[in-house]
C-alpha positions in Angstrom: 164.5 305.8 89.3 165.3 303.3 87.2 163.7 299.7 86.3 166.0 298.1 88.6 165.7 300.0 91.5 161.5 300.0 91.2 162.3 296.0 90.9 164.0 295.3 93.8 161.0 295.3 96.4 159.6 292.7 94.7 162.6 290.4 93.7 162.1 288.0 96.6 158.2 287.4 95.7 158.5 287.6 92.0 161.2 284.6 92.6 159.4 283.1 94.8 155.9 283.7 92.2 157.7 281.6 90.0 159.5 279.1 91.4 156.3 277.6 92.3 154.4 278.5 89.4 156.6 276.4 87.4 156.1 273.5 90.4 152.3 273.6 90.1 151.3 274.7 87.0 151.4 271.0 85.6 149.6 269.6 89.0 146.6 272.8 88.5 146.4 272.4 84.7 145.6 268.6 85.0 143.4 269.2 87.9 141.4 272.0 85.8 141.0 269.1 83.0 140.3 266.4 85.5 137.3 268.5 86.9 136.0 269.5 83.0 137.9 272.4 81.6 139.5 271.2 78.6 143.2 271.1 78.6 145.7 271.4 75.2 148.8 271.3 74.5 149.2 275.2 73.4 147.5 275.9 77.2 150.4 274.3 78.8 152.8 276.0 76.1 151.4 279.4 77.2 151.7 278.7 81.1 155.8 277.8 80.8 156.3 280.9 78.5 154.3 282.9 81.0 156.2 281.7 83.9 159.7 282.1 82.0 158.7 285.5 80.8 158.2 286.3 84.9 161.3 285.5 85.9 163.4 287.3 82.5 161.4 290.4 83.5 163.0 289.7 87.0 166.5 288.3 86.0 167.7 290.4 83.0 169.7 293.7 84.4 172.2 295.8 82.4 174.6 293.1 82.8 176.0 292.8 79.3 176.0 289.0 79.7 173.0 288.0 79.9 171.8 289.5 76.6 174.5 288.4 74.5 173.7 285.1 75.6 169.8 285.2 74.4 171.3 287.0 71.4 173.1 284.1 70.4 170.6 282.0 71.0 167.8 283.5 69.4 170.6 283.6 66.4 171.3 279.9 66.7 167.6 278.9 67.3 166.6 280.7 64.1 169.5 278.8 62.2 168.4 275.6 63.2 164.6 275.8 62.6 165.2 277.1 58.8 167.5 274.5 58.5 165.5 272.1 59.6 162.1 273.6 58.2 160.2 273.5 61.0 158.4 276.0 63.7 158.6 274.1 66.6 159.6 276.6 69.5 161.0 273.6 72.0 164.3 274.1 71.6 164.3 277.6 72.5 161.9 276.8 75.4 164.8 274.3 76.6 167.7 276.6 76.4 165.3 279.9 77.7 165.1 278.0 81.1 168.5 278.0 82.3 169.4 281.5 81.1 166.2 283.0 83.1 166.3 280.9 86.7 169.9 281.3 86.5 169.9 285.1 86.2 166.8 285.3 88.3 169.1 283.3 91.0 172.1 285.4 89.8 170.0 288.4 91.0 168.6 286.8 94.7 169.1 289.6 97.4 170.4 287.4 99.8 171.4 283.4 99.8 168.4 282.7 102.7 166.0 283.4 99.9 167.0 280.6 98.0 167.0 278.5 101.5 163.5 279.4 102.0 162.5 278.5 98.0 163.9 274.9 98.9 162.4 274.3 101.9 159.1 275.9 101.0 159.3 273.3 97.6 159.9 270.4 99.5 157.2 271.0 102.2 154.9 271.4 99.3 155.8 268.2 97.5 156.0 266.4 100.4 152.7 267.1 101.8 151.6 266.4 98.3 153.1 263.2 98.1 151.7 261.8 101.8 148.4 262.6 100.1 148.7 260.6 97.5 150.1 257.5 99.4 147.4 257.8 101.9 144.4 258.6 99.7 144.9 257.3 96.4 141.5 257.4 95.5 140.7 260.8 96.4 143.8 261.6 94.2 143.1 260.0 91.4 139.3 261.6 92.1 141.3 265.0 91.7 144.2 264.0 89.3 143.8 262.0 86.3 147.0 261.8 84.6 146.3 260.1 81.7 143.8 262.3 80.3 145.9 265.1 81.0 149.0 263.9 79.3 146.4 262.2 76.4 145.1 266.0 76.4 148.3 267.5 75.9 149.5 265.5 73.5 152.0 263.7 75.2 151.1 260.5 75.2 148.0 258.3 72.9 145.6 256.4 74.0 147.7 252.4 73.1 149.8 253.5 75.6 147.3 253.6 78.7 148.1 250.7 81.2 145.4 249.0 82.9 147.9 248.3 85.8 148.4 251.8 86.6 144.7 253.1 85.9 144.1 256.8 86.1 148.3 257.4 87.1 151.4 257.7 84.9 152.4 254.7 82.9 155.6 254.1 85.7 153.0 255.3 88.2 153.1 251.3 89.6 156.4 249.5 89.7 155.4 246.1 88.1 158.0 244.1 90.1 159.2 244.0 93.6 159.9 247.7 94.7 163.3 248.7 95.3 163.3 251.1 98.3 161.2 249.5 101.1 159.1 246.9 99.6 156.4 247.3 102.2 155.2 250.0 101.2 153.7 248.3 98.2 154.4 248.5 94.5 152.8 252.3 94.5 155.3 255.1 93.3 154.4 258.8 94.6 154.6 261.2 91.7 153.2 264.4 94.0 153.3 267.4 92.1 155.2 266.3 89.4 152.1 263.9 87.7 155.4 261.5 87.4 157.5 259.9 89.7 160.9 260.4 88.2 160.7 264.1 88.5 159.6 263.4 92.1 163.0 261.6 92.4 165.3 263.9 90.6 163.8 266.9 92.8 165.0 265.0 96.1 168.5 264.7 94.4 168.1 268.5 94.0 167.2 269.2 97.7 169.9 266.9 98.3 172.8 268.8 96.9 171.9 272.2 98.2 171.5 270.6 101.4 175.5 269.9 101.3 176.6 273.3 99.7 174.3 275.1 103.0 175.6 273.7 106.3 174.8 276.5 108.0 171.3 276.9 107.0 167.7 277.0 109.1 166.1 273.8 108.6 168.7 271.8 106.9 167.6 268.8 108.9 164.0 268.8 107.2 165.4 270.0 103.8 167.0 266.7 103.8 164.0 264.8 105.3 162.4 266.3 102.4 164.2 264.9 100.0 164.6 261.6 101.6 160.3 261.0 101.7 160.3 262.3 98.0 162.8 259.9 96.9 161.7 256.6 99.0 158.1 257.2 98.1 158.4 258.0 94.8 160.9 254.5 94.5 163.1 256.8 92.6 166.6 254.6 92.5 168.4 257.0 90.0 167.7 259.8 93.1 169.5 257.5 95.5 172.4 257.1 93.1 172.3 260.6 92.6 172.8 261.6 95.9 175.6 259.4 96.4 177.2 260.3 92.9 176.5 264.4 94.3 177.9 264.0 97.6 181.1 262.4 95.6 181.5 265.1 93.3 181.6 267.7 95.6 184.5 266.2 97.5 186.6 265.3 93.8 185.5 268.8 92.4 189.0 270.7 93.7 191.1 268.1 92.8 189.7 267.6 88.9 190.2 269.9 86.3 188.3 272.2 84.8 188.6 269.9 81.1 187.6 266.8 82.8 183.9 268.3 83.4 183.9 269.4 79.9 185.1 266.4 78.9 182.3 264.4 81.4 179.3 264.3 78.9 181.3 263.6 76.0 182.9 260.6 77.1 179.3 259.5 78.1 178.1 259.7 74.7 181.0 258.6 73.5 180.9 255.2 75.5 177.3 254.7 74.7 178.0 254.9 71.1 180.7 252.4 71.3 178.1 250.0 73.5 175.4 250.8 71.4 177.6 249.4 68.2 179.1 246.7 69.7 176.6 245.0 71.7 174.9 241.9 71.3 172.8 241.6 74.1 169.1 241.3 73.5 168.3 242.0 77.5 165.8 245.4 77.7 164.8 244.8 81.0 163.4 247.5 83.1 166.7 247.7 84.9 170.4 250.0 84.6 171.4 247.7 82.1 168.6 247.7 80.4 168.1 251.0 80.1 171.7 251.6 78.8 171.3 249.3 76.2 168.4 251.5 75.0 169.7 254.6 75.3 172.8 253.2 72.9 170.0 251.6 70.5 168.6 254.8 70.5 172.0 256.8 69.9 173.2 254.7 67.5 170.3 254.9 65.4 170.5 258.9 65.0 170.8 259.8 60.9 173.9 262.2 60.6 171.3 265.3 60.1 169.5 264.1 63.7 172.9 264.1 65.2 173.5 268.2 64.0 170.1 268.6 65.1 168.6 269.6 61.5 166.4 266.2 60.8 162.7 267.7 60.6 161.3 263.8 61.9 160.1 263.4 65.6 161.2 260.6 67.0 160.8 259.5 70.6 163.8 259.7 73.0 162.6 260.3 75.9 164.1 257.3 77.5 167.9 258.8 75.8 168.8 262.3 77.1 171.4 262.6 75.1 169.9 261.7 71.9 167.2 264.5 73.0 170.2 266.7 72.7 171.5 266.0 69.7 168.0 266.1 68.3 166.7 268.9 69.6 169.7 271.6 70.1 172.4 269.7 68.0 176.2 268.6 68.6 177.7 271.8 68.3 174.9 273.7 70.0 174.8 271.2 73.1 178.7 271.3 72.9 178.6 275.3 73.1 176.5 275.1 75.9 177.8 272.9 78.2 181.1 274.7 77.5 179.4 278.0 78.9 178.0 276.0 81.1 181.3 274.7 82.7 183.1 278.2 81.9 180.8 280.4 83.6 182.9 282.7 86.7 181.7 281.0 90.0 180.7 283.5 92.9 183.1 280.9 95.8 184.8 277.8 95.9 182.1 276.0 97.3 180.0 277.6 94.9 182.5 275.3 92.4 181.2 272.4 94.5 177.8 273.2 93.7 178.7 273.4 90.2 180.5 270.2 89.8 177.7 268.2 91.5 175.3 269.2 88.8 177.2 268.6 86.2 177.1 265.0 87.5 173.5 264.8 88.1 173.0 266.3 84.6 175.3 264.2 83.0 173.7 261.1 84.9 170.7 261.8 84.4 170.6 262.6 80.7 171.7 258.7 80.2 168.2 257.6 80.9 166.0 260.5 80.3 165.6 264.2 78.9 164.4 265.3 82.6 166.7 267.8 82.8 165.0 269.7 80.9 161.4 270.0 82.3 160.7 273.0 83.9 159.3 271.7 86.6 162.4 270.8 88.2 165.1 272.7 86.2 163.6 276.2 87.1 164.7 275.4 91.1 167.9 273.8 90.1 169.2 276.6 88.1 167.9 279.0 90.7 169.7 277.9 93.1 173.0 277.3 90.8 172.4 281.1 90.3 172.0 282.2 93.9 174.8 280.1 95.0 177.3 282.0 92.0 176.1 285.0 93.2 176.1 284.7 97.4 180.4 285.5 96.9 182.0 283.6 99.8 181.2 282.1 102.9 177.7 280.4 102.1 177.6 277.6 104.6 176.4 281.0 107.1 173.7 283.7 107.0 174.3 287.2 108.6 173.0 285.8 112.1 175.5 282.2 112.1 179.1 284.2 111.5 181.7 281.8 112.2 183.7 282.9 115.5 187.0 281.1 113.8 188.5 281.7 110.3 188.8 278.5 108.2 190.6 275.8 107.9 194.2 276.7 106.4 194.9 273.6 104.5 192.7 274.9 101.5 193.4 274.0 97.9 194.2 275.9 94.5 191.4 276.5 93.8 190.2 277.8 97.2 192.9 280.1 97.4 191.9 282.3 94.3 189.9 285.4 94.8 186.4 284.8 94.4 184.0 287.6 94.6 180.7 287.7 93.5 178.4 290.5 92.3 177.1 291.0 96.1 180.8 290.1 97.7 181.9 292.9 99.0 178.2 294.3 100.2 178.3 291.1 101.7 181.9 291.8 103.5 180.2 295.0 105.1 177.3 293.4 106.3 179.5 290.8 108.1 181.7 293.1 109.4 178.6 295.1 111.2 177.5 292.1 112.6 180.6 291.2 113.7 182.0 294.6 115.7 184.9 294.9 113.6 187.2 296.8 115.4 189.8 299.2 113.9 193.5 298.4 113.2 192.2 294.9 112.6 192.5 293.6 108.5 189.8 292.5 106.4 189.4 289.2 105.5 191.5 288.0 102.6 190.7 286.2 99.6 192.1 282.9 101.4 189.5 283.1 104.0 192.5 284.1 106.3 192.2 286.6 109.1 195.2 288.4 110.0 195.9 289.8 112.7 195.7 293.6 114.0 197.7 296.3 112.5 200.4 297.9 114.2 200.2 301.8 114.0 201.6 304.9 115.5 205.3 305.1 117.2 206.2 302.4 119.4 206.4 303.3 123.0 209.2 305.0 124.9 210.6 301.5 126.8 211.0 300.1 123.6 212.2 302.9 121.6 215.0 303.2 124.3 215.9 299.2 124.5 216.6 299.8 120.6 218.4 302.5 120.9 220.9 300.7 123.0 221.1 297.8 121.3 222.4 299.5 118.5 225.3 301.1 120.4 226.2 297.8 121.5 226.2 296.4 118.3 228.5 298.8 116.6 231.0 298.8 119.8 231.1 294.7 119.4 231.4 295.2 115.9 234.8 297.9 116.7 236.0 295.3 119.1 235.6 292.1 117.0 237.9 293.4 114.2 240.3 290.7 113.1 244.6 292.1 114.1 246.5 293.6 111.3 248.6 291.0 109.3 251.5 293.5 109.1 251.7 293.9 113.2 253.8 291.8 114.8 251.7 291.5 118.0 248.8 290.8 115.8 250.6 288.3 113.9 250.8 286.1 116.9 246.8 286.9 118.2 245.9 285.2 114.7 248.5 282.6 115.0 247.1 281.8 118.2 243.3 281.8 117.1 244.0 279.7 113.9 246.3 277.6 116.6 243.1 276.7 118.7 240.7 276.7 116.1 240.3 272.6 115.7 239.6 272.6 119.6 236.8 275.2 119.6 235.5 273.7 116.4 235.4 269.9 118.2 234.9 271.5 122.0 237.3 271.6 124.5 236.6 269.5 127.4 233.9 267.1 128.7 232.2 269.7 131.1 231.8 272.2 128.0 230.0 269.2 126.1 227.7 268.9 129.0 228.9 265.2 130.3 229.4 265.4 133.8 229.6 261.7 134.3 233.1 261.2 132.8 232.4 259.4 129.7 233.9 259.9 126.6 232.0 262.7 124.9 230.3 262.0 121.3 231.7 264.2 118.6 230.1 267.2 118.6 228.3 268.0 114.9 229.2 270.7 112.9 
């Protein structure tokens, strides 16, 4: 038997295992230090390379694919840490996260798995998050953030806020809160410990809400992430559900370079502002946080920018200076470019793609989010399972559509996507659905054509056929044109070329259909 056969019982769980390890291990490590067990920075190292280690036992196959990839990243991530003389095992820990949850995803035995790894998620952070709103104290009794993130080594001690007390420093909005201000000036981080990853996560649930129509409990999966993002007064999540949403309607009329393209022209812009500007405004607002970013860009040495400068500096509020500092121009560039270039499972799958690509590229404006594990192990996940569900995802095997789709469908709809489980798939449906013989199986286009025709035809038919052959080839004996050389035929065509203008213009009213006596209109040739 081999190691992928003796795997397959537990795929589901072990997905499952640790999807929501990496959702609570942050929330259990800080309530372990809250209580008195002392809490380090190499602790929480060891829980995400536990919980990526899961799901590479769980995601790598003998796809060829996936290994190269880690091959050239371990080869990459070597280069870079000699070059820049350093040990620090971040970067890898940033690029190991997509390439496991995406395999892991990749590897999902059916798309409903995925489904219920939302939903659960949400529920969880949810129920989470009305805890907190509606017993602050007992939470703060249970969760103190600031020791664990002082504990970590994340943040120092100057930077504790009396405002916010024992919760994150953005844990209190210190003006007038954005999404329903009567809820107070409180921001829910559940989970997360902070309340932009709260946000970001409802963006997630968001967008796989819209790739699964057909789904069980789509209605809560999006009240999910509609209480996550209004009580955590997350406004980038509003915008990114409206900038997701958009996306996915644009992403079969844009190119394939234009995606590529997206992130560059980003940092491209923000350079530009960054040099250009002369406004002194760093309000907590969009502006303001674009002008920061672009301070923050623009002050990157040339070595920072290729991702070999040894100094730590803090970008956390700059995604994209995160990037270039951590993994480097031409690594990040590499990336994304595998990233965009990867084979996609459906069309919608494509949709699913593009509207990532947006909330990545968004997102990585104003923070390095994107890279936390504890929502980029769910999003590449489900980016994985979508890739590999093949067509039709917007149904399970119990919701098959009773009407093929909708014809009008675009280029890139009418390509042939399969994915690794398409045709099992195919077989699946067609068992559910009777499928009856003589009848064609459904086409890379989504069309179904119709049945077959087999066997002779019967005898009525072979018989009308017969006949109407005869009478062709007796009109066709008939119909032949009189010799030239004949006199008696040299009158017949005299006569026919003689009458010809009146049977090409008619030849009385009644044969043009006017029985009331008018002149008739020219007839049209």
């Amino acid at each position: 038997m081999t190691a992928v056969d003796a795997r397959a019982p537990y795929q589901s769980r072990a997905a499952h295992c640790a999807l929501m390890g990496a959702l609570l291990f942050n929330a259990g490590l800080c309530c372990l230090n809250t209580v008195g067990l002392p809490v380090t920075g190499g602790t929480v190292a060891g829980a995400e390379a536990c919980i990526v280690m899961l799901a590479l036992a769980f995601a790598l196959d003998a796809r060829a694919g996936p290994w190269l990839v880690l091959a050239a990243l371990a080869a990459y991530a070597i280069l870079i840490l000699v070059l820049r003389g350093s040990t620090d095992p971040k970067m890898i820990r940033d690029l190991l996260i997509p390439v496991a949850f995406y395999n892991l995803g990749l590897r999902a035995p059916d798309i409903r798995d995925a489904d219920r790894a939302a939903l659960a998620a949400g529920l969880v952070v949810v129920a989470m998050g009305v805890f907190e709103y509606a017993a602050l104290p007992v939470y703060e009794q249970c969760f103190n953030i600031v020791r664990y993130y002082i504990a970590r080594g994340t943040m120092t001690a100057a930077e504790i806020n009396g405002l916010t007390g024992s919760l994150f420093v953005s844990g209190v909005r210190p003006d007038a809160r954005t999404i329903l201000p009567f809820l107070g000036p409180h921001r829910v981080s559940s989970v997360f410990l902070e309340p932009v990853s709260a946000g970001n996560f409802g963006a997630i649930l968001f967008a796989w809400g819209l790739y699964r129509p057909g789904m069980r409990g789509r209605a809560l999966l999006f009240g999910c992430a509609a209480v996550t993002i209004i009580l955590a007064d997350a406004r980038f999540g509003a915008v990114a559900c409206v900038a997701v949403a958009a996306a996915m309607l644009a992403a079969h009329r844009l190119p394939r370079l234009l995606w590529f393209a997206l992130p560059c022209a980003i940092l491209l812009a923000l350079a530009i502002c960054g040099f250009e500007s002369t406004a002194s405004d760093r309000t907590n607002n969009f502006v303001g946080r674009l002008l920061v970013a672009a301070d923050i860009i623009t002050a990157l040495p040339v070595e920072g920018v290729l991702g070999i400068s040894p100094e730590k500096v803090f970008v956390s509020d700059a995604g994209y200076a995160y990037v270039l500092l951590q993994i480097g121009l031409v690594g990040g560039l590499a990336a994304w470019l595998l990233f965009v270039l990867m084979p996609i499972g459906s069309a919608d799958a494509w949709r699913l793609r593009c509207a990532v690509a947006t909330y990545i590229c968004l997102l990585l404006v104003i923070s390095d989010s994107p890279f936390s594990i504890k929502t980029a192990a769910l999003l590449w996940f489900l980016l994985g399972a979508a890739d590999g569900a093949g067509e039709d995802p917007g149904c399970s095997e119990e919701e098959v559509p009773a009407s093929p789709p909708m014809r009008g469908l675009s280029r890139a709809r009418g390509r042939d996507f399969r994915g690794s489980r398409g045709s099992e798939r195919r077989e699946r449906v067609g068992r559910l659905r009777g499928a009856r013989p003589g009848h064609a199986e459904r086409g890379p286009r989504g069309l179904r054509p119709g049945p077959a025709r087999s066997g002779a035809p019967p005898q009525r038919r072979r018989r009308r056929i017969s006949e109407k052959r005869e009478g062709d080839r007796a009109g066709s004996r008939h119909a032949r044109s009189p010799d030239p050389c004949d006199r008696s035929g040299r009158r017949g065509l005299e006569e026919q070329r003689a009458s010809a203008p009146h049977r090409r213009h008619g030849a009385s009213d009644a044969a043009r259909g006017n029985r009331n006596g008018r002149a008739a209109p020219r007839a049209r040739r």
